[in-house]
C-alpha positions as CSV (number, residue, x, y, z in Angstrom):
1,X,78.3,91.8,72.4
2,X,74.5,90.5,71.8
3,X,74.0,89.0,69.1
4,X,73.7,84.9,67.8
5,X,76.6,82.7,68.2
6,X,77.4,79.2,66.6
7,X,79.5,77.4,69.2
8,X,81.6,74.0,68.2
9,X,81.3,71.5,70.7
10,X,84.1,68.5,70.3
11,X,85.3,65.7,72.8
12,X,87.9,63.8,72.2
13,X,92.0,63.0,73.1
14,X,94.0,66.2,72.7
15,X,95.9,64.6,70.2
16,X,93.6,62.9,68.0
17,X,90.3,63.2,66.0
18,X,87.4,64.4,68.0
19,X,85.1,61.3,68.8
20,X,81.8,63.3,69.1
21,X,81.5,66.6,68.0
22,X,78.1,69.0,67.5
23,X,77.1,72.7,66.6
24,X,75.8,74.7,69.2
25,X,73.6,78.1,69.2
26,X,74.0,80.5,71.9
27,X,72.5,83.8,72.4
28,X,73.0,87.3,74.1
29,X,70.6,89.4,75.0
30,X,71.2,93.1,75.6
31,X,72.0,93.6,78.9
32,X,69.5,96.7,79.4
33,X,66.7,97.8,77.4
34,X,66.0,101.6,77.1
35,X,62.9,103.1,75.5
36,X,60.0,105.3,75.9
37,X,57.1,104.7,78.2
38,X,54.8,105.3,75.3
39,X,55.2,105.1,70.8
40,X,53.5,108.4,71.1
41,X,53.0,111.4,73.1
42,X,50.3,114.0,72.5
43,X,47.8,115.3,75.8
44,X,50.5,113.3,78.7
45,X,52.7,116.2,80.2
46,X,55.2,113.9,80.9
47,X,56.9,111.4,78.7
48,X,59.1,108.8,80.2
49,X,62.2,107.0,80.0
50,X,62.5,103.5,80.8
51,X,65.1,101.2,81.5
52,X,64.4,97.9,81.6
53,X,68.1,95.5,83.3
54,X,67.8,91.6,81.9
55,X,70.5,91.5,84.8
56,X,71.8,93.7,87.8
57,X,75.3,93.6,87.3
58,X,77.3,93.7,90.3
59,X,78.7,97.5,91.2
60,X,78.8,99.5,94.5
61,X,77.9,102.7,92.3
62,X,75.0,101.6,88.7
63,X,73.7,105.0,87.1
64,X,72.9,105.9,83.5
65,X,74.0,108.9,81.7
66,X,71.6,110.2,79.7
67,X,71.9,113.2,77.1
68,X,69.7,114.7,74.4
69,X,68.2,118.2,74.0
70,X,64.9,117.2,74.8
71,X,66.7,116.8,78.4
72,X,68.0,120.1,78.1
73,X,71.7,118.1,78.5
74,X,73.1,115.6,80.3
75,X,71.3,113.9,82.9
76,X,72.6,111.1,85.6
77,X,70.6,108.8,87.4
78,X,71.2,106.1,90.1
79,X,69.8,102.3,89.0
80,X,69.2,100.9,91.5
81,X,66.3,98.1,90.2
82,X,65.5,96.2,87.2
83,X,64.0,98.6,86.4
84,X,64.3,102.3,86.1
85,X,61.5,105.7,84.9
86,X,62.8,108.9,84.2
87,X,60.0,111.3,83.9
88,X,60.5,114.2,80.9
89,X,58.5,117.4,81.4
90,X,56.8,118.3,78.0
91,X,55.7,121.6,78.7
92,X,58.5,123.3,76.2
93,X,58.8,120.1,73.8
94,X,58.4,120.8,70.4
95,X,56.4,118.4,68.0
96,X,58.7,116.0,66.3
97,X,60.9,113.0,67.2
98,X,63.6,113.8,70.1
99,X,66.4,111.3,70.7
100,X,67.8,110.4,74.0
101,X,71.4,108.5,74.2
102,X,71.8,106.4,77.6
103,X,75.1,105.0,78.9
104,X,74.8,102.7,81.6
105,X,77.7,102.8,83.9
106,X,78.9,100.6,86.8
107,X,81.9,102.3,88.8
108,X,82.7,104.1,86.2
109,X,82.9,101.6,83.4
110,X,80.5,101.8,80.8
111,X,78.6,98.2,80.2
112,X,76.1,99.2,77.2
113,X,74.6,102.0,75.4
114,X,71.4,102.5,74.1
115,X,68.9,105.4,72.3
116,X,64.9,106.0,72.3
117,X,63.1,107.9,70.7
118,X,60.4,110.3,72.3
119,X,57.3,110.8,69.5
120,X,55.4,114.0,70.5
121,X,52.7,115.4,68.0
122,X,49.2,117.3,68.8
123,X,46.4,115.3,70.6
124,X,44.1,113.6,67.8
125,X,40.6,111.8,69.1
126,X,41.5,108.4,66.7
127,X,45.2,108.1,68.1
128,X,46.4,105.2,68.9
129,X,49.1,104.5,71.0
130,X,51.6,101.2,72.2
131,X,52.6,101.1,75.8
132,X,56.3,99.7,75.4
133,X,56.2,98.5,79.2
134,X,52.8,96.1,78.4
135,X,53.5,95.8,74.9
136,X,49.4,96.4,74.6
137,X,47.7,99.1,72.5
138,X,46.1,102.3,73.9
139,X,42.5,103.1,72.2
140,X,40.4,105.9,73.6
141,X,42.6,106.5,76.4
142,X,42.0,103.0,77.2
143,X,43.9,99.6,77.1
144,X,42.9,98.0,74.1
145,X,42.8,94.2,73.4
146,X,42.2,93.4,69.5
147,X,40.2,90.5,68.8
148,X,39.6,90.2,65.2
149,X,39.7,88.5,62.0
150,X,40.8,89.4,58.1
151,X,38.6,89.2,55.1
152,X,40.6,87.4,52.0
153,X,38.2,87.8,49.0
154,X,39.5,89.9,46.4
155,X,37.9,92.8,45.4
156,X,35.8,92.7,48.6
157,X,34.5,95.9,47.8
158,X,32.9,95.6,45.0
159,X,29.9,93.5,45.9
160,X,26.5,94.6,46.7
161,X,26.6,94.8,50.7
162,X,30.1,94.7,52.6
163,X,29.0,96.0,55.5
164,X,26.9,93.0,56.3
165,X,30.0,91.2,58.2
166,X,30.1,94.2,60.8
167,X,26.6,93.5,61.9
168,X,26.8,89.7,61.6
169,X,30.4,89.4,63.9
170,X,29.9,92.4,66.0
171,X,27.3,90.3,67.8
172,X,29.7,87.9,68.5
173,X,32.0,90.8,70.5
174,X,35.0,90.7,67.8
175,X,36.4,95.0,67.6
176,X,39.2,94.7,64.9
177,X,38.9,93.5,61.2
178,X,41.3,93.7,58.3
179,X,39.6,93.5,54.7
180,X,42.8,92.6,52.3
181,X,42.8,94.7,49.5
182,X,44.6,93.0,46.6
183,X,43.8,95.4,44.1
184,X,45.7,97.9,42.1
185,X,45.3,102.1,43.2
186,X,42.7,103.0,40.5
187,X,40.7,100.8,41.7
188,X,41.6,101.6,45.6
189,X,40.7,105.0,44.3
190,X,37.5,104.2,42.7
191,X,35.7,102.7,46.0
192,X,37.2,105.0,48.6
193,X,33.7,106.7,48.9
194,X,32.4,102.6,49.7
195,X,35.3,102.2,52.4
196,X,34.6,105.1,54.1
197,X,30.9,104.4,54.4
198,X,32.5,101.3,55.4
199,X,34.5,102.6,58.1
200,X,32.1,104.9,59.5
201,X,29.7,101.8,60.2
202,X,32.8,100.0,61.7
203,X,33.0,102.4,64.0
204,X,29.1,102.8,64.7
205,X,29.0,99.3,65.3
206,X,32.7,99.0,67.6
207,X,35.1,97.4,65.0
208,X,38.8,98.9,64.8
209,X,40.1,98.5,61.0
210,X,43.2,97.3,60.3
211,X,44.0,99.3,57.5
212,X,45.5,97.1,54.5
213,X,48.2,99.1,52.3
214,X,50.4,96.2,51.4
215,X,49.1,96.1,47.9
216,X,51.2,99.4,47.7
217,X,54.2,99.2,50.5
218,X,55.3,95.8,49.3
219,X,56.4,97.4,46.1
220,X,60.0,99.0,45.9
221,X,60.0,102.6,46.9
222,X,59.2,105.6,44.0
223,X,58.5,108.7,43.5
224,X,55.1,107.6,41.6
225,X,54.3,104.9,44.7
226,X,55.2,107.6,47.5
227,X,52.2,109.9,46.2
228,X,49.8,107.1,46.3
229,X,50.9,106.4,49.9
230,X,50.3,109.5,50.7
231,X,47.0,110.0,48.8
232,X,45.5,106.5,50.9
233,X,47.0,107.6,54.4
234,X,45.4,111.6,54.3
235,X,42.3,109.8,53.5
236,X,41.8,107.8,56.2
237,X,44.2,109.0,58.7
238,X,41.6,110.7,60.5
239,X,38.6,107.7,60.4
240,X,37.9,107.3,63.9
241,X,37.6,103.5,63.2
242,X,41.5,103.4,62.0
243,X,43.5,100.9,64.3
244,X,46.8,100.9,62.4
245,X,48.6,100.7,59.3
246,X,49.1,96.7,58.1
247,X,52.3,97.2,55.4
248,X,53.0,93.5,54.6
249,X,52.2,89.9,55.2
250,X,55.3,87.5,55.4
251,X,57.7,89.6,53.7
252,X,60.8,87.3,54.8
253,X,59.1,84.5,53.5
254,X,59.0,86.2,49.8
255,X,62.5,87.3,50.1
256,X,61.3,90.9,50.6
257,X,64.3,93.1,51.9
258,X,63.8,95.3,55.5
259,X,65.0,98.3,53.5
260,X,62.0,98.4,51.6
261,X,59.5,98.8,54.5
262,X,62.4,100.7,56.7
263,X,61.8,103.1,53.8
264,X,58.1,102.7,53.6
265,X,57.7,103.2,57.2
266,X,59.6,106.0,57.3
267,X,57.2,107.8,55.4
268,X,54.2,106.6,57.1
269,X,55.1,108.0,60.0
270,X,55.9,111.5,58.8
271,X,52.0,111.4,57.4
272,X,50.6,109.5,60.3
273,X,52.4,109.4,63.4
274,X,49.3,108.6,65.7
275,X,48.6,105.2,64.1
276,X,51.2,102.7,64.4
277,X,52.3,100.0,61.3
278,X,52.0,96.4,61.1
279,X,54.1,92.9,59.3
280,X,53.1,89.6,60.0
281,X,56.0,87.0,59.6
282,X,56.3,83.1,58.8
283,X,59.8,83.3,59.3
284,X,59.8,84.7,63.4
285,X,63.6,83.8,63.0
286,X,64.2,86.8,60.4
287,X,61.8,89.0,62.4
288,X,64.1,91.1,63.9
289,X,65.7,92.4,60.6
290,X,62.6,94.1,59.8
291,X,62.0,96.0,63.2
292,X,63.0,99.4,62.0
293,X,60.3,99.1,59.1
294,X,57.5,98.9,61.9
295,X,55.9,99.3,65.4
296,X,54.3,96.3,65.9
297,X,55.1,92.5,65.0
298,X,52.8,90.0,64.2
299,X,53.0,86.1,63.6
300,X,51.2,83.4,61.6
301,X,52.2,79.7,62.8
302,X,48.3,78.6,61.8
303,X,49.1,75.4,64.2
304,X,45.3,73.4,64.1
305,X,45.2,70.2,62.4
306,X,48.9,69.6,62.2
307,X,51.1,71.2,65.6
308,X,50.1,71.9,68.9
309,X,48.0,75.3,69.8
310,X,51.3,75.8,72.4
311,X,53.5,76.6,69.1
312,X,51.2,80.5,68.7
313,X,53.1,80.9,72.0
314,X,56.6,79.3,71.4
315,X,56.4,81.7,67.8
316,X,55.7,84.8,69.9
317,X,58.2,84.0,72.0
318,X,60.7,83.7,69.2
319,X,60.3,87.1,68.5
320,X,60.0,88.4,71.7
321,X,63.7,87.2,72.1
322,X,64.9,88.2,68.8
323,X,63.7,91.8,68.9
């Protein structure tokens, strides 16, 4: 099965005490991934289904069953690369969130199984979409590469000119910026007119925000805090300068539970599905507990003055592998 495994390594006489012994880690990784081509699907008029082999195992006869009633049944399909697309017509697909289930099947005998989810809403001009092959965002209809920075300065705000950083770090080509918003919801509440003059010159000047609401989703899930969700997502959902949703910053590292932002998450994407959510983790090890409680992962190593710039990398690749 995949997973982590601890392996004990030992030499020594059958007999006797073992003269060197030494814990080993071993991973397995899935032996398919299966998934949607894209997070979302709102103008295409096809979605598709991808399955992506680590391996190609050896069988005269590889195909995957696939059933779900956005397939209109059962569907079987012959693998015969790494990799495999199997276009959906979307025609006749309701709105909502449709769930395939995929077998993959080598002469007959089942190896894995696997489910996606296919995302369809109605088209939107701010959407934003994540192509699962590339991993890379979709803006405009467009690949988009963000290139940004975060603004960590309290109750940003509230002083006499934050739109001045747009002007001053446009010039210098950067298109996403995240203002933290450590504050309480009154006062989130209280300058909403000042963020969405804020936003609106974000996007005059070509800056994607990545929105801040972890003031709000790192808190335990009420009935009290789902209303303010709600109140800060329908105001902004529709800003043509929103990127995406950022819901926490290293929650592993705080001891945080996935439930919490599983939950969170849940209900962000029944108000917004066309903008995806965000973590950032200092802990890329514990990553992978977290996915369901977000679309895209993020990492912090901060490696100048004290690691090599190669660790960004090696910490991407971490989670790469663990989710």
């Amino acid at each position: 099965e995949p997973g982590d495994y601890e392996l004990q390594f030992a030499i020594g006489p059958a007999d006797g005490a073992p003269e060197f012994e030494q814990l080993l880690s071993a991973r397995v990784y899935p032996l398919v991934r299966f998934m949607p081509g894209l997070s979302l699907y709102t103008r295409e008029k096809q979605a598709e289904l991808v399955l992506m082999l680590n391996e190609m195992p050896a069988a005269e006869v590889l195909q995957a069953r696939l059933s779900g009633e956005v397939l209109g049944g059962t569907r079987t399909v012959d693998v015969t690369g790494m990799e495999t697309v199997v276009p959906i017509e979307l025609q006749d697909v309701a709105d909502g969130a449709h769930e395939v289930q995929c077998a993959l099947v080598a002469d007959g005998e089942t190896l894995a199984q696997g489910e996606a989810t296919i995302r369809k809403a109605p088209p939107k001009p701010n959407e934003v979409k994540i192509d699962y092959r590339s991993r890379g965002l979709i803006v405009d209809g467009k690949p988009f590469f963000p290139f940004g920075f975060y603004i960590h300065r309290g109750r940003y705000f509230d002083q006499d000119d934050p739109q001045f950083v747009l002007g001053l770090e446009g010039a210098f080509g950067f298109n996403m910026i995240c203002v933290y918003q450590n504050f309480d919801f009154s006062f989130r509440s209280e300058v909403r007119p000042i963020v969405n003059d804020f936003l609106d010159r974000a996007d005059a000047t070509g800056f994607r925000m990545h929105y801040d609401v972890r003031n709000m989703t790192d808190q335990e899930a009420s009935e009290e805090l789902a209303g303010q969700i709600e109140e800060d997502v329908i105001a902004h959902r529709d800003d043509p300068a929103l990127l995406c949703w950022y819901l926490s910053d290293e929650p592993a590292g705080r001891g945080n539970p996935p439930e919490r932002y599983i939950a969170h998450n849940r209900q962000m994407k029944q108000l917004d599905p066309w903008h995806p959510t965000t973590m950032v983790f200092c802990v890329p090890s514990k990553a992978h507990e977290y996915a369901d409680g977000m679309d895209i992962l993020m990492v912090d190593p901060y490696p100048v003055d004290h690691s090599p710039l190669t660790r960004v990398a090696d910490t991407v690749d971490v989670v790469r592998d663990a989710t």
